[in-house]
C-alpha positions as CSV (number, residue, x, y, z in Angstrom):
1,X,0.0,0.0,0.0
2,X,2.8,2.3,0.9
3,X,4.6,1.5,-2.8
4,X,1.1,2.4,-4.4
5,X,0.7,5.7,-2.6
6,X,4.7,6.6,-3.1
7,X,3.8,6.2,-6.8
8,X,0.6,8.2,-7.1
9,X,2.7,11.1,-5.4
10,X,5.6,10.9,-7.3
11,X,3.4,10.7,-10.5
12,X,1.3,13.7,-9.8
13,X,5.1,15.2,-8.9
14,X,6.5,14.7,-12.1
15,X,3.7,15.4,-14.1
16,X,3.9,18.9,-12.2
17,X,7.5,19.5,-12.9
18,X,6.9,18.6,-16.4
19,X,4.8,20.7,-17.2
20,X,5.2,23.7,-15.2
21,X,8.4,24.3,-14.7
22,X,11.1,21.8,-16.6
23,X,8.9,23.1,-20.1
24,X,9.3,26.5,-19.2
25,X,12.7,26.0,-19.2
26,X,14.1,28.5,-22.4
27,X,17.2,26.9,-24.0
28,X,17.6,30.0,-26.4
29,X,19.1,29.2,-29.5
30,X,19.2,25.5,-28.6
31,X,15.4,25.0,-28.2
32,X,14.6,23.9,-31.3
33,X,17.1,21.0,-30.4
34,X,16.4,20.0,-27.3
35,X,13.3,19.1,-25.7
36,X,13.8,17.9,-21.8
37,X,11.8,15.6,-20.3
38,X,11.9,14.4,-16.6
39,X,8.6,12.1,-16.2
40,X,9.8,9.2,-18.0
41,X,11.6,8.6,-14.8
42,X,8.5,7.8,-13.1
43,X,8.0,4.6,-16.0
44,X,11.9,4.0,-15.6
45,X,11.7,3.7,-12.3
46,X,7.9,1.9,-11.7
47,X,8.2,-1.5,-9.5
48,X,9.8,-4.2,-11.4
49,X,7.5,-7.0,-9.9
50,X,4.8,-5.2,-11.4
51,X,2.8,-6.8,-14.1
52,X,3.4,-6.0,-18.0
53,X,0.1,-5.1,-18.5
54,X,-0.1,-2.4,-15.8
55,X,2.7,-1.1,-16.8
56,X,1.7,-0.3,-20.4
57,X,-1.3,1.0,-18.9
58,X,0.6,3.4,-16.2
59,X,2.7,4.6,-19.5
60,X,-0.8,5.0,-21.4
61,X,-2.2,7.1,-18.6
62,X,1.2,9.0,-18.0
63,X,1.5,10.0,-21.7
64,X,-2.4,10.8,-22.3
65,X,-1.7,13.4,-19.1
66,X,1.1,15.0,-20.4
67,X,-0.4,15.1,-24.1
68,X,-3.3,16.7,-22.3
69,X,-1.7,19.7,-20.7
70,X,0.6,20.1,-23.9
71,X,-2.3,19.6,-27.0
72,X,0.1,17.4,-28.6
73,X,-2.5,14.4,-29.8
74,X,-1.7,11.1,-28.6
75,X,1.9,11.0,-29.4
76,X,3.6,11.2,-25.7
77,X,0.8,8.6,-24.8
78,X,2.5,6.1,-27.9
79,X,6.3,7.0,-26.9
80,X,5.8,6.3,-23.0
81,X,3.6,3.0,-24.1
82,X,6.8,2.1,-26.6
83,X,9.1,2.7,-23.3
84,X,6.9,0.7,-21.2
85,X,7.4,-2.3,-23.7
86,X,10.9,-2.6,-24.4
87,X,11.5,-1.9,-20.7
88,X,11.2,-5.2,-19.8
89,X,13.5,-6.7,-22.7
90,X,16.3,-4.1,-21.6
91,X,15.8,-4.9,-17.9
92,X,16.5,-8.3,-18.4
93,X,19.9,-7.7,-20.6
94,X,21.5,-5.8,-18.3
95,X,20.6,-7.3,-15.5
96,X,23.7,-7.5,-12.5
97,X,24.5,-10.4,-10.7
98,X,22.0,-9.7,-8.0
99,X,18.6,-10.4,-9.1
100,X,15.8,-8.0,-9.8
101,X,13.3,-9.4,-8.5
102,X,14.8,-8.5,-4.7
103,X,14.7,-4.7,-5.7
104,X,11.2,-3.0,-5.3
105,X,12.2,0.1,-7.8
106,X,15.4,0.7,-10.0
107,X,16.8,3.6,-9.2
108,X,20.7,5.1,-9.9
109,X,20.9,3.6,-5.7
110,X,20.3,0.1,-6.5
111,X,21.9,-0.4,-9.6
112,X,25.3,-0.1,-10.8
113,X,26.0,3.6,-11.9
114,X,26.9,2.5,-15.6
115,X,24.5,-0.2,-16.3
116,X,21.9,1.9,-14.7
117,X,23.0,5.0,-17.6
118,X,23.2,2.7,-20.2
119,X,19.5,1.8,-19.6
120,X,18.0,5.1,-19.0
121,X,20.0,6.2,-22.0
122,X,18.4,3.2,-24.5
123,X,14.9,3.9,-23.3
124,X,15.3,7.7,-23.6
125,X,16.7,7.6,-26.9
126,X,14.0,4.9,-28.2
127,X,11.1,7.6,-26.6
128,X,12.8,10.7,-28.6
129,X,13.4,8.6,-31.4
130,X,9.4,8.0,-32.0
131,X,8.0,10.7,-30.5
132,X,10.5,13.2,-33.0
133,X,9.6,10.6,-36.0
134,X,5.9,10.8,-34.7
135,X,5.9,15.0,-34.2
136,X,7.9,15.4,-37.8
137,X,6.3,12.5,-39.7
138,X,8.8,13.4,-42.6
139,X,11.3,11.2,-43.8
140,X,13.0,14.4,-45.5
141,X,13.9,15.7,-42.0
142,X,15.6,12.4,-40.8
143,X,18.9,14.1,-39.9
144,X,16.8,17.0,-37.9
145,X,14.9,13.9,-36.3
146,X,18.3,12.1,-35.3
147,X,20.4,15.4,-33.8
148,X,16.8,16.5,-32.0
149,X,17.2,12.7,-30.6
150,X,20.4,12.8,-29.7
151,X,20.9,15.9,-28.0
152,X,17.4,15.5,-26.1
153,X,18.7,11.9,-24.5
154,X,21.4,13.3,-23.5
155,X,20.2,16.3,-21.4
156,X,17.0,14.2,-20.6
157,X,19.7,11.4,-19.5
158,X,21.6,13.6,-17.2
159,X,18.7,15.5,-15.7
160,X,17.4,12.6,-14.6
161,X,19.9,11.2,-13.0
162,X,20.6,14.3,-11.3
163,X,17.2,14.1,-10.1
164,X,17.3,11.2,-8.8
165,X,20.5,11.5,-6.5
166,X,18.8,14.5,-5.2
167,X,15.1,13.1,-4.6
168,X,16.0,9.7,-3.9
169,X,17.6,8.4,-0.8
170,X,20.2,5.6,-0.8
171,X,18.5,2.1,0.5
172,X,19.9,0.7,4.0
173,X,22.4,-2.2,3.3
């Protein structure tokens, strides 16, 4: 129960910071570019044990309320739903020699440092890549589509992790 309640909170949270202050955010000339996102973190770091399903329906939810406050049709709900599915195929690749299913949530804490980057990294750069491809839906603009992905994982990627050594409190051994 306390799990459930941590993650309403924290969803509402992010949701928040998303939209009212991390996208009010002005990168100047780099705007264009970049786009930041912190509440993929809340689907990168959902319970583990939890079931498939629920978790492509959390990443439904999350990405129909983000779509809401920014008018953007639909196409943050399909990138967080395509993050929720390969999360589980990632998860299991990298997984360390202590198993997963002891740890309640992955977070930059419990997980090594680099294996823990390399996965927020993937996901990231899988979301960017489809919701760039879905926003530009122009195959003329694939090197636009490509820099806008790769600059916006990589900001995204460190913003997180930022966030969650501030935020997130290192578990008792």
């Amino acid at each position: 129960m306390r799990l459930i309640l941590l993650n309403i909170v924290r969803f509402i949270f992010l949701v928040l910071l998303q939209v009212f202050v991390i996208n009010q955010i002005n990168l100047g000339f780099l705007a264009p570019y970049i786009s930041l996102v912190v509440y993929v973190s809340f689907l990168l770091t959902f319970p583990i044990r939890a079931s498939k399903y629920v978790t492509l329906l959390v990443a439904l939810f999350l990405g129909l309320t983000i779509d809401m406050f920014l008018n953007t049709n639909g196409i943050h709900a399909s990138a967080c739903v395509l993050l929720a599915f390969l999360r589980p195929f990632l998860l299991s690749r990298l997984q360390t020699d202590s198993p997963m299913d002891e740890i309640e949530e992955l977070t930059v804490f419990t997980e090594d440092i680099q294996k823990y980057t390399l996965y927020i990294f993937i996901l990231i750069f899988c979301f960017f890549l489809w919701l760039f491809l879905l926003e530009e839906f122009s195959f003329s603009k694939i090197p636009l589509i490509i820099l806008k992905t790769i600059l916006s994982t990589i900001f995204s990627t460190l913003l997180i992790i930022l966030g969650q050594y501030l935020l997130f409190r290192k578990p008792k051994s």
